[in-house]
VOPAGU-2260 file (C-alpha; in pm, 1 decimal, decimal comma):
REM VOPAGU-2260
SITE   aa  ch    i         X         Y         Z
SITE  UNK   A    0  -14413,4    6414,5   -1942,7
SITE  UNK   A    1  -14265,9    6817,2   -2026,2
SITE  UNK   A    2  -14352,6    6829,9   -1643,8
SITE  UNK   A    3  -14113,9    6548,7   -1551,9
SITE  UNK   A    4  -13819,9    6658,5   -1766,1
SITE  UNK   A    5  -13860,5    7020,0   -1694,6
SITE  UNK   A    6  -13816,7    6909,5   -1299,4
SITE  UNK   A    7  -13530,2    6724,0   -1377,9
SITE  UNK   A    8  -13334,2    6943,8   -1511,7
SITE  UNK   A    9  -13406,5    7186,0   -1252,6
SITE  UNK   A   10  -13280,8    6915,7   -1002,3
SITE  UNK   A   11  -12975,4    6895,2   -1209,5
SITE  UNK   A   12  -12917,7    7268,1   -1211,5
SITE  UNK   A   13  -12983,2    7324,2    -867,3
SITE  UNK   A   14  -12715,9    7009,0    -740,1
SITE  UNK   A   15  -12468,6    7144,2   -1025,9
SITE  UNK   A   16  -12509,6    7487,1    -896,7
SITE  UNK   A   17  -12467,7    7362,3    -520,3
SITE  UNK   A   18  -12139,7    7168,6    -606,9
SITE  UNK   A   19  -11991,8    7465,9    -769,2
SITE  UNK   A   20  -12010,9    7689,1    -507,0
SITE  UNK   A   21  -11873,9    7425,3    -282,1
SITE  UNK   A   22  -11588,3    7377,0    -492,8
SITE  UNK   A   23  -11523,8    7768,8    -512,9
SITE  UNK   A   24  -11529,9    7761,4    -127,0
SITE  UNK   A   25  -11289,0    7484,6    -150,2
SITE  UNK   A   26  -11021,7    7645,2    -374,0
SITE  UNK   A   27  -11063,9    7982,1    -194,4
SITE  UNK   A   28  -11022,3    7834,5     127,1
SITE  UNK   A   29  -10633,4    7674,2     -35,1
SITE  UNK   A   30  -10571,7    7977,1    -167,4
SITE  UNK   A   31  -10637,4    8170,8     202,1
SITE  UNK   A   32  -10414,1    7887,3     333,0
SITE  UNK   A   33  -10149,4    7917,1      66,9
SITE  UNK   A   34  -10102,9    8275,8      84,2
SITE  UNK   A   35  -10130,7    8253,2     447,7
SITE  UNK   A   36   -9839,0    7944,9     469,2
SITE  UNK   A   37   -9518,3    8103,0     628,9
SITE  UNK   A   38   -9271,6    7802,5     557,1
SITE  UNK   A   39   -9038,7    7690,3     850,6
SITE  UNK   A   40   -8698,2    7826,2     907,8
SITE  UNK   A   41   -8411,1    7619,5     743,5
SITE  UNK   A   42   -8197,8    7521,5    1002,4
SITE  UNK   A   43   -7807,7    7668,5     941,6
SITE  UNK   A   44   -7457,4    7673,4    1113,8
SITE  UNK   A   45   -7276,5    7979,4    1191,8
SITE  UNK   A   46   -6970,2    8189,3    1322,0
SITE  UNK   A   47   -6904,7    8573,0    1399,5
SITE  UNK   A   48   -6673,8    8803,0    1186,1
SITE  UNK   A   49   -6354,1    8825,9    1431,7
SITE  UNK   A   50   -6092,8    9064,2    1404,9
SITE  UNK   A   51   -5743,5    8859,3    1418,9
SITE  UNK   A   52   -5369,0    8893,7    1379,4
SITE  UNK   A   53   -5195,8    8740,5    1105,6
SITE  UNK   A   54   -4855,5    8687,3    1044,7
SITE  UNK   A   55   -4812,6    8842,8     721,4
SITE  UNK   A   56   -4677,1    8635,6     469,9
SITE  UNK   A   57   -4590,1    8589,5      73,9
SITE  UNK   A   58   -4706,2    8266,0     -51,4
SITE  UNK   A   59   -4560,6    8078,7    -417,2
SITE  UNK   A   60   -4487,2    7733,1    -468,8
SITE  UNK   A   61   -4141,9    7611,5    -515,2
SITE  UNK   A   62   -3908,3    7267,6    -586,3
SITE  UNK   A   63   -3579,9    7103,6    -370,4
SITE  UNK   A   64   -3286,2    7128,9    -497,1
SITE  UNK   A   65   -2935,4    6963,5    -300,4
SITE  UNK   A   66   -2684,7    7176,1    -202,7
SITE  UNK   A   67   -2438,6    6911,8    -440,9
SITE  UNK   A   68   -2597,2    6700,2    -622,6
SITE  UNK   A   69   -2415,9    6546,3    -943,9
SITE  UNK   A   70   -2442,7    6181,3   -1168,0
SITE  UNK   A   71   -2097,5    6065,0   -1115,7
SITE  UNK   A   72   -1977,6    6016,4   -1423,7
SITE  UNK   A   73   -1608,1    5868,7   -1560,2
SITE  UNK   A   74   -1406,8    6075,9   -1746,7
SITE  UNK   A   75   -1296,7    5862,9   -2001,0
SITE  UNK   A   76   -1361,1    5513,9   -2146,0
SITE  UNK   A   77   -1292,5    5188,4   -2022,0
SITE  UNK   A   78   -1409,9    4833,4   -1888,7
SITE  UNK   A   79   -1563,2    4793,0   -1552,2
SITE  UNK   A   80   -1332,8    4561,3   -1283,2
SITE  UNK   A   81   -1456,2    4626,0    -966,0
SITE  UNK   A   82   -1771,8    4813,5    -841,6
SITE  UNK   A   83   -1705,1    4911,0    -451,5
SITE  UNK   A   84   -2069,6    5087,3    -366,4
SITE  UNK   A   85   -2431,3    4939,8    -289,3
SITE  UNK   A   86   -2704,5    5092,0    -419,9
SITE  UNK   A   87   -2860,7    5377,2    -170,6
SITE  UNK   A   88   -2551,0    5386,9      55,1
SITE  UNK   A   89   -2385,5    5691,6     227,4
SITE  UNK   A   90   -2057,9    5764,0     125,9
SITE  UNK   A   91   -1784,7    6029,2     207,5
SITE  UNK   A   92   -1520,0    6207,8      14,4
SITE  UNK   A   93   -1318,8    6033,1    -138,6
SITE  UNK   A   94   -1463,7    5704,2    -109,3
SITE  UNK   A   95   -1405,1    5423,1    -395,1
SITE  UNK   A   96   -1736,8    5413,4    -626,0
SITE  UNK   A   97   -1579,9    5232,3    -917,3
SITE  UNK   A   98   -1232,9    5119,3   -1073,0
SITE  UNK   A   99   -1205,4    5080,2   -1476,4
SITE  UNK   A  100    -934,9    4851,0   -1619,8
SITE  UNK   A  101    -586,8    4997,9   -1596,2
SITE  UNK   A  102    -380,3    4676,0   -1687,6
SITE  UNK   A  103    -251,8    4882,2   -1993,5
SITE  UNK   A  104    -184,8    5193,7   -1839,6
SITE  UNK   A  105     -19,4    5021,8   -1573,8
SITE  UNK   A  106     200,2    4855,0   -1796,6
SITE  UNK   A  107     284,8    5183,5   -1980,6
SITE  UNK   A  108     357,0    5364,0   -1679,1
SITE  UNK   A  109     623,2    5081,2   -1564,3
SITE  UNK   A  110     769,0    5156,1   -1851,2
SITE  UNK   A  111     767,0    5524,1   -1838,8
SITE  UNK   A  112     907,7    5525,5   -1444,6
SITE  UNK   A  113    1226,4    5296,3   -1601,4
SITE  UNK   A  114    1295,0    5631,9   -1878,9
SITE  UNK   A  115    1180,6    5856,1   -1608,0
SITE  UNK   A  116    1492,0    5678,0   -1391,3
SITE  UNK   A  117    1730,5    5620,7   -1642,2
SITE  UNK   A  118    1687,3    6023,2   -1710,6
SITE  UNK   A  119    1736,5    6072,2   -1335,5
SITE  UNK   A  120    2063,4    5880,9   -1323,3
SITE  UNK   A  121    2197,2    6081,2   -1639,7
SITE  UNK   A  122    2089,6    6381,8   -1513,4
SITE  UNK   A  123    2312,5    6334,2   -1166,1
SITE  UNK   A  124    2603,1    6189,4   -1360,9
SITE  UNK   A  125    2625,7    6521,3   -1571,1
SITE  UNK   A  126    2552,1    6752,6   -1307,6
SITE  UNK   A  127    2863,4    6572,7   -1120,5
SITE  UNK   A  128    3095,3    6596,5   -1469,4
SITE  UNK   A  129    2957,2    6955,8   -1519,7
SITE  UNK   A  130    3120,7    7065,0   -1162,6
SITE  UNK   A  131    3459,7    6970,2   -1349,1
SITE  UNK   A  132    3394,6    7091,0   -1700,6
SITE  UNK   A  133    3346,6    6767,2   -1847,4
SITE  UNK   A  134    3080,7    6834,6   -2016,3
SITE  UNK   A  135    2894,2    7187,3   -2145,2
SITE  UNK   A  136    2605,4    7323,3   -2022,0
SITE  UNK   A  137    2451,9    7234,1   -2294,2
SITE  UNK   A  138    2433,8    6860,0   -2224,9
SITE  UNK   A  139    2321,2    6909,9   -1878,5
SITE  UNK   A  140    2070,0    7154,4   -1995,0
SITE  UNK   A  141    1996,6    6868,2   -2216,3
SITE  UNK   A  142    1976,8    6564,5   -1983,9
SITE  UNK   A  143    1775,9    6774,8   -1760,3
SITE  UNK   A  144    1491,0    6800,6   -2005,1
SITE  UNK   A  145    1494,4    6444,2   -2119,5
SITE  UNK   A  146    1454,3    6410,9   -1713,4
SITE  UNK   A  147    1131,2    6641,2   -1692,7
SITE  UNK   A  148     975,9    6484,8   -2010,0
SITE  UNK   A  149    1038,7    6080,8   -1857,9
SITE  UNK   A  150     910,0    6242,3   -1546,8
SITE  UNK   A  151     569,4    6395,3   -1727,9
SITE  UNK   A  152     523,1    6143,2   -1911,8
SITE  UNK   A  153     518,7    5893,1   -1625,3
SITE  UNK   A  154     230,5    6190,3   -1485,1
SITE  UNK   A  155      52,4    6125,2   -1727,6
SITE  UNK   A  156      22,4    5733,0   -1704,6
SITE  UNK   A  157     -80,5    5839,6   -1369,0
SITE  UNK   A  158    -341,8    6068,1   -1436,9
SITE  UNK   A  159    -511,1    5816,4   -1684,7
SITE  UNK   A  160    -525,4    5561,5   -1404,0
SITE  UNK   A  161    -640,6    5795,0   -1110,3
SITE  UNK   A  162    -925,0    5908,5   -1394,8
SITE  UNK   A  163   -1040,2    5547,4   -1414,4
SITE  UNK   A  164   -1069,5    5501,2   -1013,8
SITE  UNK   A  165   -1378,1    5676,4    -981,7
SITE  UNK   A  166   -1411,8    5871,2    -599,1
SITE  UNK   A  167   -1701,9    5990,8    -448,0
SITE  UNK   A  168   -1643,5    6444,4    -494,0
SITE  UNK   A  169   -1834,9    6483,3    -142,8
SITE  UNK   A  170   -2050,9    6323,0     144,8
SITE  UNK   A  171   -2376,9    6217,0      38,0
SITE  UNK   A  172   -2604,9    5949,8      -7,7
SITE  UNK   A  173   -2596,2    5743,6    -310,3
SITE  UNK   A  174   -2861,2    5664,7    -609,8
SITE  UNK   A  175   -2935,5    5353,1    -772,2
SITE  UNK   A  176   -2642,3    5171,5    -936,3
SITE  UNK   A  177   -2674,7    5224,3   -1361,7
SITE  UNK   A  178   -2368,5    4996,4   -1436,6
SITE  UNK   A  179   -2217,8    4626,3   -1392,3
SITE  UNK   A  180   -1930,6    4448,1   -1374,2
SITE  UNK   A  181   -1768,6    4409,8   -1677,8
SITE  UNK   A  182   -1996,6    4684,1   -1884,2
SITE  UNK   A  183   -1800,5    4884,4   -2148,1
SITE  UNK   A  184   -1817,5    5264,7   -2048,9
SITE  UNK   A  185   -1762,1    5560,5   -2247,3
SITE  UNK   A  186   -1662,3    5898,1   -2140,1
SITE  UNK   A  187   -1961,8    6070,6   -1948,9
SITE  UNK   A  188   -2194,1    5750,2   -1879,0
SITE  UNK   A  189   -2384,6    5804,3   -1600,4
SITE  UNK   A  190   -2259,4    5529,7   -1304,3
SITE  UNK   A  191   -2505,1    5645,8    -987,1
SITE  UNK   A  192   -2658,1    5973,4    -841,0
SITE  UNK   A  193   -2490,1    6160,8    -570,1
SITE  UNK   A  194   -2691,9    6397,4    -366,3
SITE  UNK   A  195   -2578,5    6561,2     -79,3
SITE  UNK   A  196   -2894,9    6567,3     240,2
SITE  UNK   A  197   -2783,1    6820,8     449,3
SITE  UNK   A  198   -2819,4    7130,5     373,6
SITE  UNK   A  199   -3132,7    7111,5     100,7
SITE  UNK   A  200   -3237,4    7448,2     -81,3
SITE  UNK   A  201   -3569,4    7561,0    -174,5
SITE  UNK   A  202   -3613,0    7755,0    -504,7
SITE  UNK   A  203   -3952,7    7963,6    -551,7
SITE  UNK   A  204   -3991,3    8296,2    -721,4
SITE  UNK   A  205   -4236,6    8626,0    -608,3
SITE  UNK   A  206   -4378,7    8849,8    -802,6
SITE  UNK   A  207   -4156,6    9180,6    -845,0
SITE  UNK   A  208   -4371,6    9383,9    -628,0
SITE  UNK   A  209   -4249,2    9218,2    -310,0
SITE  UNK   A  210   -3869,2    9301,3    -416,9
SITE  UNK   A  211   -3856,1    9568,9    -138,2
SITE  UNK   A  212   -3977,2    9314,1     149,5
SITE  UNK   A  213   -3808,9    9084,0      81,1
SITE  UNK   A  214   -3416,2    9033,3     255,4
SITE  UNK   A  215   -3174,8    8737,5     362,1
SITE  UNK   A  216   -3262,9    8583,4     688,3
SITE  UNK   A  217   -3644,7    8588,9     652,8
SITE  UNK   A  218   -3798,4    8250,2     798,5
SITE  UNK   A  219   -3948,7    8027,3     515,5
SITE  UNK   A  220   -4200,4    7740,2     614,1
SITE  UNK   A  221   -4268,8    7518,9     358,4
SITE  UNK   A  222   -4460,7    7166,4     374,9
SITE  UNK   A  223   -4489,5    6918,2     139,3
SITE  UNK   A  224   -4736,1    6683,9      40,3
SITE  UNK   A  225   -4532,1    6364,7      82,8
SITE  UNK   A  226   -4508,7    6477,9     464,0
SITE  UNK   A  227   -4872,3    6667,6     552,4
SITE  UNK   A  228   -4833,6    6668,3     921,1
SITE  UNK   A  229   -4508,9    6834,9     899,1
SITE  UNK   A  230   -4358,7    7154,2     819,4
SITE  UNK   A  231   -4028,9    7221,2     763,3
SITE  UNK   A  232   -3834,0    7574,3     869,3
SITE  UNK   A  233   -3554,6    7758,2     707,0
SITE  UNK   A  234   -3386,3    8100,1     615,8
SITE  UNK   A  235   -3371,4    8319,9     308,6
SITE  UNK   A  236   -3055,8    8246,1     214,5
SITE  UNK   A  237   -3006,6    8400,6    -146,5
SITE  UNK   A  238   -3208,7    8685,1    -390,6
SITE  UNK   A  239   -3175,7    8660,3    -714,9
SITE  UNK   A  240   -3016,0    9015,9    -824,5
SITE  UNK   A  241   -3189,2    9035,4   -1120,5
SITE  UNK   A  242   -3546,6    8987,6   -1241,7
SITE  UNK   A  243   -3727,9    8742,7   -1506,4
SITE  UNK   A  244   -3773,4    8997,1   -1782,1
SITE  UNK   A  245   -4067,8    8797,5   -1912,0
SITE  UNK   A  246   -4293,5    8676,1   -1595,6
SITE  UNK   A  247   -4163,3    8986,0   -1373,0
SITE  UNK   A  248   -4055,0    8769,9   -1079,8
SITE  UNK   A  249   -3773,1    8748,5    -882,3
SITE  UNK   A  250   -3641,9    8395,7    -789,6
SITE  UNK   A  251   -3541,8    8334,4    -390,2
SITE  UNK   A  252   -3357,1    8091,9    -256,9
SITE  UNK   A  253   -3407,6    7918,4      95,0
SITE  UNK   A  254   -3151,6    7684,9     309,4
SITE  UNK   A  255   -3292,9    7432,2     536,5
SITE  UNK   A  256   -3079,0    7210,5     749,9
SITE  UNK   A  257   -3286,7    6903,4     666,0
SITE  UNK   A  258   -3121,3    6706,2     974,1
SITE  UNK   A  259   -3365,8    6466,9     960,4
SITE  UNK   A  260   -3307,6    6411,5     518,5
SITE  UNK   A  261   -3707,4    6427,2     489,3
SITE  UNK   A  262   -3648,9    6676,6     225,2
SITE  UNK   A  263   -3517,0    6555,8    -154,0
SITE  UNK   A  264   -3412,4    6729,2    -447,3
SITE  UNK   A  265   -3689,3    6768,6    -735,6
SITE  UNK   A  266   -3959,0    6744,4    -448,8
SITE  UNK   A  267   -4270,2    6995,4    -507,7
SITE  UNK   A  268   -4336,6    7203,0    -185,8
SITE  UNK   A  269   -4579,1    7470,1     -79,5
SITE  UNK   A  270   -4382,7    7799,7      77,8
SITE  UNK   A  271   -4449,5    8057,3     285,1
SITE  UNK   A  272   -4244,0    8322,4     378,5
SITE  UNK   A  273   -4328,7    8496,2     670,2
SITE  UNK   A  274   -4234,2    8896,0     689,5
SITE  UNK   A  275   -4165,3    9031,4     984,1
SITE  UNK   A  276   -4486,4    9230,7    1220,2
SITE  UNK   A  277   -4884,3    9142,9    1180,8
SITE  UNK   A  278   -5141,1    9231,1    1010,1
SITE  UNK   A  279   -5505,9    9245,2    1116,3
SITE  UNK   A  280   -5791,3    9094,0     970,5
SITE  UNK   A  281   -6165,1    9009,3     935,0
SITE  UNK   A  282   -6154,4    8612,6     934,8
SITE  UNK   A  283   -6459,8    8364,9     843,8
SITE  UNK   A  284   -6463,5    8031,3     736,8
SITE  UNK   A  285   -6416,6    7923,9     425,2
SITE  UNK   A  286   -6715,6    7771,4     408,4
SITE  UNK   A  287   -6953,1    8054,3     463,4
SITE  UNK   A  288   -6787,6    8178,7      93,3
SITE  UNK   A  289   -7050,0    8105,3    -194,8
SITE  UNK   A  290   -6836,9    8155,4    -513,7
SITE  UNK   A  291   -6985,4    8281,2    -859,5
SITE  UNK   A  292   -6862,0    8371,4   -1201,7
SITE  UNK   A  293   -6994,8    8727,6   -1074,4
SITE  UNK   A  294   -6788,8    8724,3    -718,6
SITE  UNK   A  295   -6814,8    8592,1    -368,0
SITE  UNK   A  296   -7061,6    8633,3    -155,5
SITE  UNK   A  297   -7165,9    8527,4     201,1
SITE  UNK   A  298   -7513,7    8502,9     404,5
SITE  UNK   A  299   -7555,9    8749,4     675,6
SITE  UNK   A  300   -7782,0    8646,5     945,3
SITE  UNK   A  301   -7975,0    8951,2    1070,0
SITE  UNK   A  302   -8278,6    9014,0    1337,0
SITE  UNK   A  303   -8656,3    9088,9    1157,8
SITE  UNK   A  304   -8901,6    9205,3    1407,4
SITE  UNK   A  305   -9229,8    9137,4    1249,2
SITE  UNK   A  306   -9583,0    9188,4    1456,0
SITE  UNK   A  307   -9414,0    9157,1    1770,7
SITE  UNK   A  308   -9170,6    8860,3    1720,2
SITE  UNK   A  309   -8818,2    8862,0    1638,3
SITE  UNK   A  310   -8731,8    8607,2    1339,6
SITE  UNK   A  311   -8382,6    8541,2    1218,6
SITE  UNK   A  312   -8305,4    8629,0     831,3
SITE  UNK   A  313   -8070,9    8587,5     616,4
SITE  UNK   A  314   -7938,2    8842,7     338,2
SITE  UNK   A  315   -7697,1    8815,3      81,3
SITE  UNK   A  316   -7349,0    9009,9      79,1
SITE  UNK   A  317   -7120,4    9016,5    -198,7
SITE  UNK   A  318   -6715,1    9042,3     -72,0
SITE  UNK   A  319   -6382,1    9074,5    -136,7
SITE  UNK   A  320   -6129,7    8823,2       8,6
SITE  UNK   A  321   -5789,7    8789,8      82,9
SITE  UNK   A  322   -5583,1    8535,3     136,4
SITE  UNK   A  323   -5628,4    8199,0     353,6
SITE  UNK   A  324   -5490,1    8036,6     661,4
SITE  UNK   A  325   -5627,1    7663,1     793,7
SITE  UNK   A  326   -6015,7    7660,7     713,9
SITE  UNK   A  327   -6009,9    8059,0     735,9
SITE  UNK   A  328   -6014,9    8342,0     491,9
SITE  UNK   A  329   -5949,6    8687,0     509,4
SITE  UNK   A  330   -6218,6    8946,2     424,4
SITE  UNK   A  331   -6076,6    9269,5     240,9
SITE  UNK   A  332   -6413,7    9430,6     207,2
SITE  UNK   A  333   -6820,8    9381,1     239,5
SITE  UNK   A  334   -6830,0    9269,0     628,3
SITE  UNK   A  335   -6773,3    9406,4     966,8
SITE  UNK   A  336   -6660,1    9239,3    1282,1
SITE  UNK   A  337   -6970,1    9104,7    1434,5
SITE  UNK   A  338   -7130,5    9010,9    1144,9
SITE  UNK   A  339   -7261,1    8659,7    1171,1
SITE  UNK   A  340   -7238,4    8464,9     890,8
SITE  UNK   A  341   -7399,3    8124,4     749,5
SITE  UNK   A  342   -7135,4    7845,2     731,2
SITE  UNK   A  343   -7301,0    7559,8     652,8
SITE  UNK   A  344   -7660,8    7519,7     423,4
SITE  UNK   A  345   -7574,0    7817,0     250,6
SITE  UNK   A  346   -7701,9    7679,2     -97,9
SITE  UNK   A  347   -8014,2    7602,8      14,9
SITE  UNK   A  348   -8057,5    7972,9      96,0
SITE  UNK   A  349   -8232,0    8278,1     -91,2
SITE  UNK   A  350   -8224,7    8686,4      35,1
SITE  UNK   A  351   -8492,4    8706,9     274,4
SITE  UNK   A  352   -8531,2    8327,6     407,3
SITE  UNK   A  353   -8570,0    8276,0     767,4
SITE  UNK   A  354   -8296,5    8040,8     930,9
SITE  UNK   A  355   -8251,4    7866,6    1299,0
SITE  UNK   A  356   -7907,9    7821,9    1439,0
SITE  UNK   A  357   -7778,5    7476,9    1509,5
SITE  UNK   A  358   -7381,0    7499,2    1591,2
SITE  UNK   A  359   -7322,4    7136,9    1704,0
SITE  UNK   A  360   -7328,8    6919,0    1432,9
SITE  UNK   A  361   -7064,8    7124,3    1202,2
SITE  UNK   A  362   -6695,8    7073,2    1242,3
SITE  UNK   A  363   -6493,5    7347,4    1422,6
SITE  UNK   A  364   -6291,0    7555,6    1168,8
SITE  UNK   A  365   -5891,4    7558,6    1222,0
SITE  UNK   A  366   -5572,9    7798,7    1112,2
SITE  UNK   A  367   -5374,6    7450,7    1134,0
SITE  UNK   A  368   -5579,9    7188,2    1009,7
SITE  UNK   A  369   -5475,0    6802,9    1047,0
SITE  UNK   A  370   -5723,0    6605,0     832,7
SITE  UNK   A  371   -5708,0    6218,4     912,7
SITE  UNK   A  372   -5714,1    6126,0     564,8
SITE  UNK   A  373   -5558,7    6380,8     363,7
């Protein structure tokens, strides 16, 4: 019986001993492989570090503002009897907008043209008796300012009624009507929005340090986002002489002809003004720019010759950039031209990682992009 058990667990040993050096075959054999395992390449677009010329430029944001623009307002009070302008209409100088009632002051001034005659005929009767002494001086001198008073005061009358017929001041395109027929108005309401179209300014201020490039006559572009396919061209027309003591800016102000009335006053634009010569420099795509709280950086895609074959890698570069044009930036520092670097898959990408090139499936970057949907 000791026989029989002492065989067993012999057998036991020997098949428990068997399977554990099979399984320490096994795991050594994964860990050969593992260390061994060389992962594929992740496939990446790119594009070469170019040299290029840029038209240098200072960029700022800025608003519209009309050449005239004004809310025509009447002068003093009175009742609306006649409103002679549609809504969004163009007008000229000097056009009827509005009449107020001037029954009274047209009654008053009937009155004041019968003293302003009866002063006149005086006036002419003693001027006649004063060529034969008839009367003094005195009494001329007298009727003669009873004439000039009849006369103002008839001026007057007038003034009050050309006050309450309300003129457009210049050409320009008209608002939306804020009164009606009959409405009581007081001195100052607001009856409709003049602007004058053409010419439109564009006010934007620089910082201080561009004082000395800037000058009168510089071309602006500016584009807006109510138009995105279209930018708009004008001149420096004005520099402020004096700065903002508290942001250190200067403000500028541009003239565009605005033939076409695209541009409005309050509108938000984008502006660049472009200084005159070029400047070169290193341009990538935006893309290839990985930004961090610690700076930018790109992915450099470099030749590894290891045991005879030639991989592609991929190491890390931290830049500086400049400023941007289309889907390009400009690199300050931290490249070279020739440098290739990664422009799309970059954050699947560590120091060291080996990378294939696949250019056709990426979009091709642009200095004057045109998206269909922006």
């Amino acid at each position: 019986m000791k026989r029989k058990i002492i065989t067993g667990l012999i057998i036991v040993v020997v098949v428990g001993g068997v399977l554990g050096f099979v399984k320490t075959l096994q795991i050594r054999a994964l860990i050969a492989a593992g260390a061994a395992f060389v992962p594929p390449p992740e496939t990446v677009a790119t594009a070469v570090v170019r040299e290029e010329k840029w038209q240098d430029t200072l960029a700022a944001v800025g608003s519209v503002a009309a050449a005239q623009g004004v809310v025509v307002a009447p002068e003093v009070s009175g009742t609306v009897t006649e409103i002679a302008f549609e809504s969004g209409a163009a007008v000229s100088k000097g056009d009827l907008l509005l009449r107020l009632d001037t029954s009274s002051e047209a009654a008053q001034l009937r009155a004041a043209e019968a003293q302003a005659e009866l002063a006149r005929l005086n006036a002419e009767r003693n001027r006649k008796l004063r060529q034969d002494n008839t009367v003094s001086q005195s009494e001329l001198d007298a009727t003669e300012a009873l004439l000039k008073q009849a006369q103002a005061n008839a001026d007057a009358i007038r003034a009050v009624i050309e006050k309450k017929t309300i003129r457009a001041p210049f050409n320009g395109k008209l608002g939306i009507r804020l009164v009606n027929l009959g409405e009581q108005l007081t001195a100052g309401k607001g009856i409709v929005s003049l602007q004058s179209l053409s010419p439109m300014f564009v006010d934007f201020s620089l910082p201080e340090q561009e004082f000395s490039r800037l000058q009168p006559g510089l071309t602006v572009r500016v584009a807006s986002d109510a138009y995105p396919d279209q930018a708009f061209i004008g001149e420096i027309a004005a520099i402020n002489p004096d700065l903002d003591s508290t942001l250190r800016t200067i403000r500028v102000r541009a003239k565009f002809e605005n033939t076409n009335e695209l541009l409005r006053a309050g509108m938000f634009v984008r502006v660049k003004a472009e200084l005159p010569g070029d400047q070169l420099v290193l341009a990538i795509p935006s893309t290839a720019i990985l930004s961090a709280p610690y700076g930018d950086s790109v992915f450099v895609v470099e030749p590894q010759v290891a045991k005879g074959v030639t991989n592609l890698v991929v190491e890390q570069k931290f830049i500086r950039t400049g400023r941007t044009k289309g889907d390009f930036v400009s690199v300050e520092s931290g490249l070279k031209p020739g440098d290739r670097v990664v422009t799309a898959g970059i954050f699947k990408l560590r120091k060291g990682m080996r990378v294939t090139e696949n250019n056709t499936l990426t979009p091709t970057p642009s200095q004057t992009p045109t998206p269909p949907n922006s």
